[in-house]
One Martini backbone bead per residue (centre of mass of N, CA, C, O) as a GRO file, in nm:
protein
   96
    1UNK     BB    1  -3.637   1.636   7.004
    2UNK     BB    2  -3.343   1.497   6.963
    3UNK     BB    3  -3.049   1.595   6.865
    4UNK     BB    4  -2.827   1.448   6.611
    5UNK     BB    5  -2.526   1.383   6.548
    6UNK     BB    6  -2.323   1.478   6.269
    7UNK     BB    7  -2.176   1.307   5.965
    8UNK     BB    8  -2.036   1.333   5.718
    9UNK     BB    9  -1.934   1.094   5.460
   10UNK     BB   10  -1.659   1.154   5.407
   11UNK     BB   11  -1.630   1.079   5.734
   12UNK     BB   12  -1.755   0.783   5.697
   13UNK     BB   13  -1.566   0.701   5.550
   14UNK     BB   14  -1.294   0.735   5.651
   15UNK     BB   15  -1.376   0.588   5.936
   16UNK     BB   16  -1.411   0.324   5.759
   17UNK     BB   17  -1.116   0.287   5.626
   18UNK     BB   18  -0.930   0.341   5.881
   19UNK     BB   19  -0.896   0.040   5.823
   20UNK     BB   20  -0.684  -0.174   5.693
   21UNK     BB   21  -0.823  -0.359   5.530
   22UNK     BB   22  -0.996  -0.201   5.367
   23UNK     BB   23  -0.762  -0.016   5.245
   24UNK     BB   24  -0.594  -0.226   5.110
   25UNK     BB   25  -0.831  -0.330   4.904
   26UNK     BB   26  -0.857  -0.043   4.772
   27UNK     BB   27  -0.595  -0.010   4.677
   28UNK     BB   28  -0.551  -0.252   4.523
   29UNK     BB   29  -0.794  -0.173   4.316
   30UNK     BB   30  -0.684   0.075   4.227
   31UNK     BB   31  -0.405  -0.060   4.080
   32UNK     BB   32  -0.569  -0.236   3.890
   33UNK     BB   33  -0.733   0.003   3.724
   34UNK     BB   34  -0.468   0.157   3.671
   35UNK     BB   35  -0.190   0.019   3.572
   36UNK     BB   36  -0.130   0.263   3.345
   37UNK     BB   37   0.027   0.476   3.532
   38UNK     BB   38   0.233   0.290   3.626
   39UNK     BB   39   0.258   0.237   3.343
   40UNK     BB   40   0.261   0.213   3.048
   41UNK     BB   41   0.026   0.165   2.791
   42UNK     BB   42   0.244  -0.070   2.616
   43UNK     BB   43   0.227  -0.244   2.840
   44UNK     BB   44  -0.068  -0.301   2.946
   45UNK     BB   45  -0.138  -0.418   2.664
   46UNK     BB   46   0.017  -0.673   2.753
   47UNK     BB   47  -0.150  -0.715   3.006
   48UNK     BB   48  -0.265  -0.978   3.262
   49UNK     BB   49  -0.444  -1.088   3.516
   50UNK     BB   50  -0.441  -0.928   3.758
   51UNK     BB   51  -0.331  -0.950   4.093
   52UNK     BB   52  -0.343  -1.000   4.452
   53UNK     BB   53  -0.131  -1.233   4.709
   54UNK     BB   54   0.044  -1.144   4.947
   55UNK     BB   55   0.198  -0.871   4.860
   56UNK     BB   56   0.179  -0.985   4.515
   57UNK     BB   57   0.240  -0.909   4.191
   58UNK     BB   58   0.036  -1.045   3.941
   59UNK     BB   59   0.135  -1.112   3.607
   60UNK     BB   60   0.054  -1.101   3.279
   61UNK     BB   61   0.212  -1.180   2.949
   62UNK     BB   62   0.214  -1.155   2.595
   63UNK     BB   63   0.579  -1.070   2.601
   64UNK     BB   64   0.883  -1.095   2.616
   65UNK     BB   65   0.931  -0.792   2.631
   66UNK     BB   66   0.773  -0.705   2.861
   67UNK     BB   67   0.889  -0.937   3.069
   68UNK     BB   68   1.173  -0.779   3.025
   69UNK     BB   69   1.097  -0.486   3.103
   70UNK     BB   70   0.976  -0.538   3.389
   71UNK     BB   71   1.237  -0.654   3.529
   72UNK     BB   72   1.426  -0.422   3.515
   73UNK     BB   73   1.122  -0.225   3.641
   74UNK     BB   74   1.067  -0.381   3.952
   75UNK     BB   75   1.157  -0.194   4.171
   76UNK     BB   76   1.101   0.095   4.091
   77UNK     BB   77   0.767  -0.002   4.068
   78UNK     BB   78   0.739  -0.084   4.376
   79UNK     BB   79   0.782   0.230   4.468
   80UNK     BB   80   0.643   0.409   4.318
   81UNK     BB   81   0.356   0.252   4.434
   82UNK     BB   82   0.408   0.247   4.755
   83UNK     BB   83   0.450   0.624   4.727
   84UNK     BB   84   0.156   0.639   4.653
   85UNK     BB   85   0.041   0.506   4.947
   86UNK     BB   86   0.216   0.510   5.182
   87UNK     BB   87   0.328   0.226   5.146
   88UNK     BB   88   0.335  -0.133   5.170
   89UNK     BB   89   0.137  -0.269   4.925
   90UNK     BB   90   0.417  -0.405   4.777
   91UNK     BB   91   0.706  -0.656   4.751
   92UNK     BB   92   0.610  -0.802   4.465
   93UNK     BB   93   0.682  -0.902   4.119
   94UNK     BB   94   0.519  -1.143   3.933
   95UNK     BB   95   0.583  -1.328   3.660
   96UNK     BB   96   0.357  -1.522   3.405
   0.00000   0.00000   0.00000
């Protein structure tokens, strides 16, 4: 019987994730899972029905404060974003 290559799993995802496509779409869900890390948890509990489409992140929220707090920290937490999977995840936040 032949011996055949192994390769760990760890690096059978790896390998199949370094696709950019498939990597963007994990990344996506990452951001929408976690949305608390990168904001306030008092911010996030006013936020909803978060989406990603065409690199623009759309929020909802039922607060007009809170509205107004994600505008004036839109470009820092773009960075901030962007800087955590080390690449342009998002290009903008648009609130609803």
């Amino acid at each position: 019987m032949k011996r055949q290559n192994y390769i760990s799993l760890a690096e059978a995802i790896n390998n199949w994730t370094s696709d950019s496509s498939v990597k963007r779409k994990i990344d996506e869900a990452t951001l929408l899972n976690n949305w608390k890390e990168f904001v306030s948890p008092q911010i996030a509990v006013f936020t909803k029905g978060l989406r990603i489409d065409n690199n623009i992140l759309f929020v909802k929220t039922r607060s007009g404060v809170v509205k107004n707090e994600l505008t004036i920290i839109r470009k820092p937490l773009i960075k901030k974003i962007n800087e955590k999977f080390n690449y342009n995840l998002i290009n903008d936040i648009r609130l609803e």
